[in-house]
PLY file of the C-alpha trace (Angstrom):
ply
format ascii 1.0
element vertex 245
property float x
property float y
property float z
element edge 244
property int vertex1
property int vertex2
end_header
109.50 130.05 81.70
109.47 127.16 84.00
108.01 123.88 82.85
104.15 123.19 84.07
103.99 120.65 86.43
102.89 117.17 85.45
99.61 116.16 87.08
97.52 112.73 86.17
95.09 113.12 88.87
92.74 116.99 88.37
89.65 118.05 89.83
87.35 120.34 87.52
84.48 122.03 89.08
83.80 119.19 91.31
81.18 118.65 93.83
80.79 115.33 96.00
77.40 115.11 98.14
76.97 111.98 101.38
72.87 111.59 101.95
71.99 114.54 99.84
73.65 117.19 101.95
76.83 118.99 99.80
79.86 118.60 101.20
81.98 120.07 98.80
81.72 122.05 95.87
83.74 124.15 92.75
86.54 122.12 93.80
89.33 122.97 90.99
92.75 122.11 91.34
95.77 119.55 90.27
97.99 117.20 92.42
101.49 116.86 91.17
102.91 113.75 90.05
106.24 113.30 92.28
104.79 115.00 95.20
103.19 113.90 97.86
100.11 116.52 98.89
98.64 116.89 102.18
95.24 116.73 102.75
94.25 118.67 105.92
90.91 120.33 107.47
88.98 119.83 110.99
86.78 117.12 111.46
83.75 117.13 108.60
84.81 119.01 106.34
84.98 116.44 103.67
88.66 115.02 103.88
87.09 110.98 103.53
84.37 112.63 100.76
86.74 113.75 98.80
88.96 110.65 98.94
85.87 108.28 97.65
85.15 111.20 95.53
88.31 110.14 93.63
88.72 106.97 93.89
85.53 106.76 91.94
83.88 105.52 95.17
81.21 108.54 95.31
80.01 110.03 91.91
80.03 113.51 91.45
76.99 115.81 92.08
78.99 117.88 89.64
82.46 118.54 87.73
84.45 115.20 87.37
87.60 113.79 88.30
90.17 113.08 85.31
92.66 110.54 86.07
95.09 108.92 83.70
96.98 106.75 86.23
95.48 103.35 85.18
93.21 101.70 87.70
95.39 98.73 88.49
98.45 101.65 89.58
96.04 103.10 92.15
95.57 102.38 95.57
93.87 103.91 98.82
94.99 102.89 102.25
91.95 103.57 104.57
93.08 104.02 108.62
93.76 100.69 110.16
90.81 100.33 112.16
89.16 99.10 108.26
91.43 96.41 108.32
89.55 92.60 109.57
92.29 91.66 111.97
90.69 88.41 112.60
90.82 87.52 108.68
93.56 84.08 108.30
96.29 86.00 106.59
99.82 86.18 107.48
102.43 89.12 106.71
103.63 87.66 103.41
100.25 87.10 101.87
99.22 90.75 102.77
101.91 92.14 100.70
101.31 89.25 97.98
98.23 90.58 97.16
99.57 93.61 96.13
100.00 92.21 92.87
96.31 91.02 92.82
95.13 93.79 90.49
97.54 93.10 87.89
98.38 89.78 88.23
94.77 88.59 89.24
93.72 87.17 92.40
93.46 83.55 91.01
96.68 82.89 89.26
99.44 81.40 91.50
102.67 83.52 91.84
105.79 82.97 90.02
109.22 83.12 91.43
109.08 86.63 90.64
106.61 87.91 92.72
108.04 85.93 95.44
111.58 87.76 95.24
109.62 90.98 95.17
107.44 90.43 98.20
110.73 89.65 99.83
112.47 92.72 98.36
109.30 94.62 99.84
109.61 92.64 103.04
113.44 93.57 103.37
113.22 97.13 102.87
110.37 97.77 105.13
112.22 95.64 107.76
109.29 93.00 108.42
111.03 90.05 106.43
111.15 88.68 110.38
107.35 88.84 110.20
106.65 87.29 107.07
104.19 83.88 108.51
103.19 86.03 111.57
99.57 86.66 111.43
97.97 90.03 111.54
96.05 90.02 114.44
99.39 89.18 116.39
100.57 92.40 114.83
101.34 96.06 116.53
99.86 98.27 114.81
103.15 99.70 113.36
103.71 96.62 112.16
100.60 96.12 110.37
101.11 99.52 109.09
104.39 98.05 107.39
102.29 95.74 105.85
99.90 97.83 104.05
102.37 100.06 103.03
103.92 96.79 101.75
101.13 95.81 99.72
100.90 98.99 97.80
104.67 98.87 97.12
104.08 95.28 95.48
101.18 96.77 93.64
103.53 99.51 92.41
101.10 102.12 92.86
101.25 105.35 90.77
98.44 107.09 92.74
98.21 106.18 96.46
95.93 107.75 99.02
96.24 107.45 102.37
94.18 107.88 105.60
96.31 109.14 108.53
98.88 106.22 108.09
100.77 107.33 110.97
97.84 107.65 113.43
98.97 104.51 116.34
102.26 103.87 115.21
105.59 104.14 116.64
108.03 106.58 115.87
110.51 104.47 114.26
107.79 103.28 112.19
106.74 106.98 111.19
110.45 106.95 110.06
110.51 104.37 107.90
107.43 105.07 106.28
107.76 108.29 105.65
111.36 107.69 103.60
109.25 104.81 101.92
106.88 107.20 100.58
109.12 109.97 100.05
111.11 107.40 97.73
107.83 106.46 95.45
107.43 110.29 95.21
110.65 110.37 93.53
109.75 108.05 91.04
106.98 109.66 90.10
104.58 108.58 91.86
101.41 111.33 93.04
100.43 110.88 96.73
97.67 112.51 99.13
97.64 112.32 102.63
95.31 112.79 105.17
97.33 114.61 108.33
96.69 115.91 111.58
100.35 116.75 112.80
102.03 119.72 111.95
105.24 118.33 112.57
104.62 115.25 110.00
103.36 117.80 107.62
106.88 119.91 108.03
108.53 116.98 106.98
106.67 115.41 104.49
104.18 117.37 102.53
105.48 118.91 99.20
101.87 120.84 98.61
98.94 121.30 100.90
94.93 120.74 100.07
92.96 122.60 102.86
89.13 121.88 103.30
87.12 124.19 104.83
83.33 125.59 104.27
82.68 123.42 101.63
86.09 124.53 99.37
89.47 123.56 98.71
92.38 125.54 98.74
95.51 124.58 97.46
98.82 126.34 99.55
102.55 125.25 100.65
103.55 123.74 104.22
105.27 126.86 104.51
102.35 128.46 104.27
100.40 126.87 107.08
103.07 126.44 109.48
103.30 130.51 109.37
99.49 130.67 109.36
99.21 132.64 106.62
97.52 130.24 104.35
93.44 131.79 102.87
91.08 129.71 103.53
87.40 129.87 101.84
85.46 131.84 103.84
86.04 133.17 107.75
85.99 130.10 109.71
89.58 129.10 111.31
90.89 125.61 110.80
92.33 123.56 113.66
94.61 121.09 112.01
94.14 118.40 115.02
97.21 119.92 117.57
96.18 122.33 120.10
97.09 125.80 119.51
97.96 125.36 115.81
95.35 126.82 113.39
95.57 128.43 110.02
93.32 131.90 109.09
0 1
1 2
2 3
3 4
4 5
5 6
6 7
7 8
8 9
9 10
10 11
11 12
12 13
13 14
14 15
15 16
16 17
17 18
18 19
19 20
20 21
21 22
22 23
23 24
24 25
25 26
26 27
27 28
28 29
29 30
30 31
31 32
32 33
33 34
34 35
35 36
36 37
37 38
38 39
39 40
40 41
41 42
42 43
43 44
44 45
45 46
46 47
47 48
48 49
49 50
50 51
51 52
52 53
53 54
54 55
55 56
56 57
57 58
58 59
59 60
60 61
61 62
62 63
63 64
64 65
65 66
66 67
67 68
68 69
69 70
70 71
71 72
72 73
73 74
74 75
75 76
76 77
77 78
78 79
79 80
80 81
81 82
82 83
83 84
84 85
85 86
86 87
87 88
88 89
89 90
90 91
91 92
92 93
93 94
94 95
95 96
96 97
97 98
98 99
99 100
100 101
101 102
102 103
103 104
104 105
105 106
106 107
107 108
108 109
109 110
110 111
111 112
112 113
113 114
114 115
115 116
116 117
117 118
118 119
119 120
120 121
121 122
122 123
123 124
124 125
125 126
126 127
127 128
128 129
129 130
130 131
131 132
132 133
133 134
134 135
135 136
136 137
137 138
138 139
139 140
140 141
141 142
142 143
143 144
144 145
145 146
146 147
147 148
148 149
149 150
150 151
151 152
152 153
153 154
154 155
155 156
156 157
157 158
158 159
159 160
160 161
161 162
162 163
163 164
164 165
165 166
166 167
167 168
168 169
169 170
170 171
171 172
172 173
173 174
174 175
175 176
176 177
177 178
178 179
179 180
180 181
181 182
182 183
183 184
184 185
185 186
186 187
187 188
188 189
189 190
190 191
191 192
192 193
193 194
194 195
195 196
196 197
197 198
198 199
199 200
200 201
201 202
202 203
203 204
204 205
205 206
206 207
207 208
208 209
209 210
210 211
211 212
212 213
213 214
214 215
215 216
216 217
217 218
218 219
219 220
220 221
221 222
222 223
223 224
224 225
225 226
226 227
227 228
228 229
229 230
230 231
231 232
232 233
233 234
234 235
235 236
236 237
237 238
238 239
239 240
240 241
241 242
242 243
243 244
């Protein structure tokens, strides 16, 4: 019999409310560690809600959320359009303050952390950019970045908001082998996606919201459209023409 998957990060029965209204509800389901899980569904249907939901940033109506990943090991990257570009910070102290929720945000770095924000730098090909501030940025560039800082945070559990929304293609590149790489070390990551063709190549699972539910299915299975989805309603995943039933 083949080994059970190892998952840190379940939902149990879960339901997440905004202003008293239910958005979702009997959410059950695991994301894998080493995989990196799609999170799809037309606008409303509770993709953000159920990011807050568990990052502990919206408490449940009902169920819970069980995660072992220690708190310092996760991080959420929101779309970039959170980010203050007009906040004094260059490149290099972005991706510093990755180590901020181990280290602590008021205790100098060592030469250590230096040679890793450089290492982070180097392989995200931004070393160039290190003193350039962020509102000089494109937003690929920036998106570097804050991949950058959650690769000096070592993240275990990363969520992330359409990271490639903006961005150029050779920056969708190198992201995506970036995050493919911390999935291979074990790492669990969700994704919020709109493109089917980023979803083809990156998505090991797929989390579809619709009607209130969750339903948990394989790229394979949405790209033939043959992926159930709660109730009778048909999901447009953001491209014309493209829907799952």
């Amino acid at each position: 019999m083949e080994q059970e998957a190892v998952s840190r990060l379940q939902l149990h029965n879960l339901q997440l409310a905004q202003a008293n209204r239910t958005v979702l509800e009997h959410v059950d389901g695991r994301f894998r560690d080493g995989a990196i899980t799609a999170l799809v569904g037309a606008n409303g249907t509770g993709k953000s809600t159920l990011i807050q939901g568990i990052m502990g940033m919206l408490k449940p109506v009902a169920g819970r959320v069980a995660c072992t990943v220690p708190k310092e090991r996760r991080a959420w990257l929101p779309q970039q359009l959170a980010l203050d570009l007009t906040f004094p910070m260059s490149v290099e102290e972005l991706v510093m303050t990755g180590s901020w929720p181990s280290h602590g945000a008021l205790v100098g770095y060592c030469a250590h952390h230096y040679r890793r924000g450089r290492e982070v730098m180097a392989r995200l090909g931004i070393s160039h950019l290190a003193h350039r501030p962020l509102g000089e940025l494109s937003g690929g560039q920036r998106q570097r970045a804050l991949i950058g800082r959650t690769l000096m945070q070592e993240a275990e559990l990363l969520l992330l908001d359409e990271p490639f929304a903006n961005v150029d293609s050779e920056t969708v590149d190198v992201l995506m082998t970036v995050l493919r790489d911390m999935a291979a070390s074990g790492a669990t990551l969700i994704v919020v996606l709109h493109d089917m063709e980023q979803l083809s190549r990156l998505a090991d699972e797929v989390v579809v919201l619709a009607n209130g539910h969750a339903h948990w299915t394989s790229p394979q299975a949405i790209m033939q459209g043959h992926a159930p989805i709660a109730g009778t309603a048909r999901l447009t995943l953001g491209i014309p023409g493209v829907s799952t039933c």
